[in-house]
C-alpha positions in Angstrom: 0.0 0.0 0.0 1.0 3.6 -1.0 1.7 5.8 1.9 3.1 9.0 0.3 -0.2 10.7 1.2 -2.2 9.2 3.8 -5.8 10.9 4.9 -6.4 11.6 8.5 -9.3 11.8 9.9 -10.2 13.7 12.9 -13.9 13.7 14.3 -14.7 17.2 15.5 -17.0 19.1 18.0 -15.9 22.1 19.9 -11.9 21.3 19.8 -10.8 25.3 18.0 -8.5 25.2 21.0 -6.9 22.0 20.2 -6.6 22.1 16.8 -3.7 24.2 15.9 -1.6 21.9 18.2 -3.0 18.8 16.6 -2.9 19.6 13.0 0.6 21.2 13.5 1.6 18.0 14.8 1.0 15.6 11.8 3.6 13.9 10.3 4.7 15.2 6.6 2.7 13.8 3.8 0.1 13.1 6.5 -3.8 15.5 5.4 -6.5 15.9 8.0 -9.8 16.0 7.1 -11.8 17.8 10.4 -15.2 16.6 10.5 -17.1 19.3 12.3 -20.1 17.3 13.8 -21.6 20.3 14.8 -19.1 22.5 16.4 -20.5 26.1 18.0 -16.9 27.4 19.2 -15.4 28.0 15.2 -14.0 24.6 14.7 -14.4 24.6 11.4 -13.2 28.2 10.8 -9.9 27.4 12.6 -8.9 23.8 10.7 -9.5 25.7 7.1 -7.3 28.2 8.2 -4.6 25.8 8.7 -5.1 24.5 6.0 -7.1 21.6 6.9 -10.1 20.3 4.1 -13.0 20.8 6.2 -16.3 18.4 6.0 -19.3 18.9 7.9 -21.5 16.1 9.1 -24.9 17.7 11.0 -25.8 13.8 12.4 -25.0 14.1 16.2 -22.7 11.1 16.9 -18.8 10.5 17.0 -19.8 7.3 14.2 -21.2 9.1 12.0 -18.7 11.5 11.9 -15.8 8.6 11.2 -17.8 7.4 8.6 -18.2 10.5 7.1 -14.8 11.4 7.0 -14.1 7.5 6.0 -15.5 8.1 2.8 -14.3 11.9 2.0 -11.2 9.8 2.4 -8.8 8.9 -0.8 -5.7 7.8 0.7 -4.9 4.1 0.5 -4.3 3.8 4.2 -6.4 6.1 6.2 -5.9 7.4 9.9 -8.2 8.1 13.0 -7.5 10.1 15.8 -9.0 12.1 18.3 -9.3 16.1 17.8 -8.8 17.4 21.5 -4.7 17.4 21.9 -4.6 13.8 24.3 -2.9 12.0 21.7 0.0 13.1 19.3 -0.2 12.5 15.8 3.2 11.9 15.4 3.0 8.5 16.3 0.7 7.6 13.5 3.8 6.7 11.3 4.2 3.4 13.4 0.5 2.3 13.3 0.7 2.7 8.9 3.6 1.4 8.5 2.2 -2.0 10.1 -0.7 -1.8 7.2 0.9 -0.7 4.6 3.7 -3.5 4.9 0.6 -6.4 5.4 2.1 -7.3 9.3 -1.8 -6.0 10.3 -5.2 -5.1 8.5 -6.2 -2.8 11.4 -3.4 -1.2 13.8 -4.8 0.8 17.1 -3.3 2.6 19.9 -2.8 1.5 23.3 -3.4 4.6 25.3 -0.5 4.8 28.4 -1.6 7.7 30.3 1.2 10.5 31.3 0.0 11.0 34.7 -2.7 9.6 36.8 -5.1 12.4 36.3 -5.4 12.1 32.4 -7.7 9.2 32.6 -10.5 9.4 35.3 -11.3 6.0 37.0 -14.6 6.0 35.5 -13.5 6.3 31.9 -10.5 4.0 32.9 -13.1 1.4 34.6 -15.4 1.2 31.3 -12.2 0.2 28.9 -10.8 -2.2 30.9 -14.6 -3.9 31.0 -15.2 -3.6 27.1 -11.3 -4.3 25.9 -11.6 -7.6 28.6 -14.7 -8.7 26.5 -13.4 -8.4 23.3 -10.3 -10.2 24.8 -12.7 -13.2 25.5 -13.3 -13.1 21.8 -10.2 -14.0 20.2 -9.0 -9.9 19.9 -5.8 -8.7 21.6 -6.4 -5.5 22.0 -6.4 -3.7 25.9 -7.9 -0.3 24.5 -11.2 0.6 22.5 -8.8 2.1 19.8 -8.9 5.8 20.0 -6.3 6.0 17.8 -5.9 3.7 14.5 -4.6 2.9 11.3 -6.2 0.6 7.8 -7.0 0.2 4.4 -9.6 2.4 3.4 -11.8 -0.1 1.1 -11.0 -2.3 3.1 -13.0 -0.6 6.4 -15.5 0.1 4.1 -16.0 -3.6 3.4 -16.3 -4.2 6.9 -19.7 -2.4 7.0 -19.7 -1.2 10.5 -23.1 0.2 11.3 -22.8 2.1 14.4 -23.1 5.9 14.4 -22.4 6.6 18.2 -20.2 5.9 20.4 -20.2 2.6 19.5 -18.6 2.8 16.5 -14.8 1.8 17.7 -16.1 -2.0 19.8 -18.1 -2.5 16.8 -15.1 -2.1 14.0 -13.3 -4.1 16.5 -15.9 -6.9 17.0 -16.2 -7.2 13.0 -12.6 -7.2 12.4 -12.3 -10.4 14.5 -14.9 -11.6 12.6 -13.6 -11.1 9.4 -10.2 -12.8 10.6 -8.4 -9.6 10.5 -4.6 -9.4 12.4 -5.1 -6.6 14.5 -1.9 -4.8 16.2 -1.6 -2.8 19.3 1.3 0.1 19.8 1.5 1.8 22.8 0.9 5.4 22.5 1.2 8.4 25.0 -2.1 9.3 26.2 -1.5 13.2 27.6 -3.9 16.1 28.9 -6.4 17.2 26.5 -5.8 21.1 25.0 -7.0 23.9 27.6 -10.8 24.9 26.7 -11.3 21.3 25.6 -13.8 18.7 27.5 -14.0 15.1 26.9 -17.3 13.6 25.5 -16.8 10.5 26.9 -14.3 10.4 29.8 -15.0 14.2 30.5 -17.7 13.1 32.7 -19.5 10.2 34.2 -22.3 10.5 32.2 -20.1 10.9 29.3 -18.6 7.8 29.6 -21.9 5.9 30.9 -23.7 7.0 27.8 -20.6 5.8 25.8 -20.7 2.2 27.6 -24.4 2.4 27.0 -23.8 2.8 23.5 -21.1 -0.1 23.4 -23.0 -2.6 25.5 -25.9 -2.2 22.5 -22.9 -3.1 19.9 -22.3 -6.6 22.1 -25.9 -7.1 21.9 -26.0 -7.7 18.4 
């Protein structure tokens, strides 16, 4: 697989103070696509001015965004990460290079938090759950993936359906499925950009409504 240009896709809403540090983080030859999901604090405004292509998705949900920016995607190999400054782009390099020289279909990050306060107990409680399940299945992976790396057609083959936050368990659940190797690289997991609030581990009801969401996905 090609990686001279590889798309990266960053799921947006309300992260203008984050995103100068994030975009000005990516690796050369490395092009975000921001997908405002609705932002009111001039997301979108800020990530065209540097120079980011801009899409807009008005479905609430951090899935639909993905998939949105999934398929405004070109590049061979495309990227996830999050848009709030907790993870550093740089190490998106090491999760391609896995996929684009066949050791993995899917790579993901392992988040290893910098200090204790970056990942509240109830956000930390909820991923240990979900990543032990999907454990039981066959997958070895300790983190719901906030951070990844494949083949563009070939995530769109995979036909994942959620468009909450259920989105990650499900790719994961159907890429275990489908047989895929699946590889997991530590990554630093640091303090979000001041201004910026966590959807999910921002809050407990953040993260209840995300294991809510999840817990649907296992259902299936």
């Amino acid at each position: 697989m090609s990686t001279d240009h590889v798309d990266v896709v960053l799921p947006c809403l309300n992260e203008a103070g984050a995103l100068p540090g994030v975009l000005g983080g990516l690796p050369a030859g490395y092009h975000a696509i921001v997908v405002d999901n609705g932002s009111t604090d001039g997301s979108a405004e800020v990530a065209a001015g540097l120079g980011a292509r801009v899409v807009r998705e008005p479905r609430p949900g951090y899935g639909a965004a993905v998939h949105t920016g999934l398929e405004a995607a070109t590049s061979e190999v495309v990227c996830f990460v999050d848009a709030d400054g907790s993870l550093d782009p740089g190490e998106l390099p090491r999760l391609v290079a896995a996929v684009a020289r066949g050791e993995a279909e899917l790579a993901v990050g392992r988040r290893m938090p910098v200090a204790a306060r970056v990942w509240p107990w109830h956000a930390r409680a909820g991923n240990l759950l979900l990543a032990g399940l999907l454990r039981r299945r066959g997958l070895p992976v300790h983190d719901i993936a906030p951070m990844r790396a494949v083949g563009r057609t070939a995530l769109l083959e995979l036909g994942v359906l959620d468009r909450a936050f259920g989105y990650p368990l499900e790719m994961l659940i159907r890429a275990a499925r489908a047989g895929w190797r699946v590889r997991e690289f530590d990554v630093a997991y640091r303090e979000r950009a001041k201004g910026t609030t966590s959807k999910v581990s921002g809050s407990v009801r953040g993260t209840a409504r995300a294991v809510r969401d999840m817990s649907r996905v296992l259902a299936r």
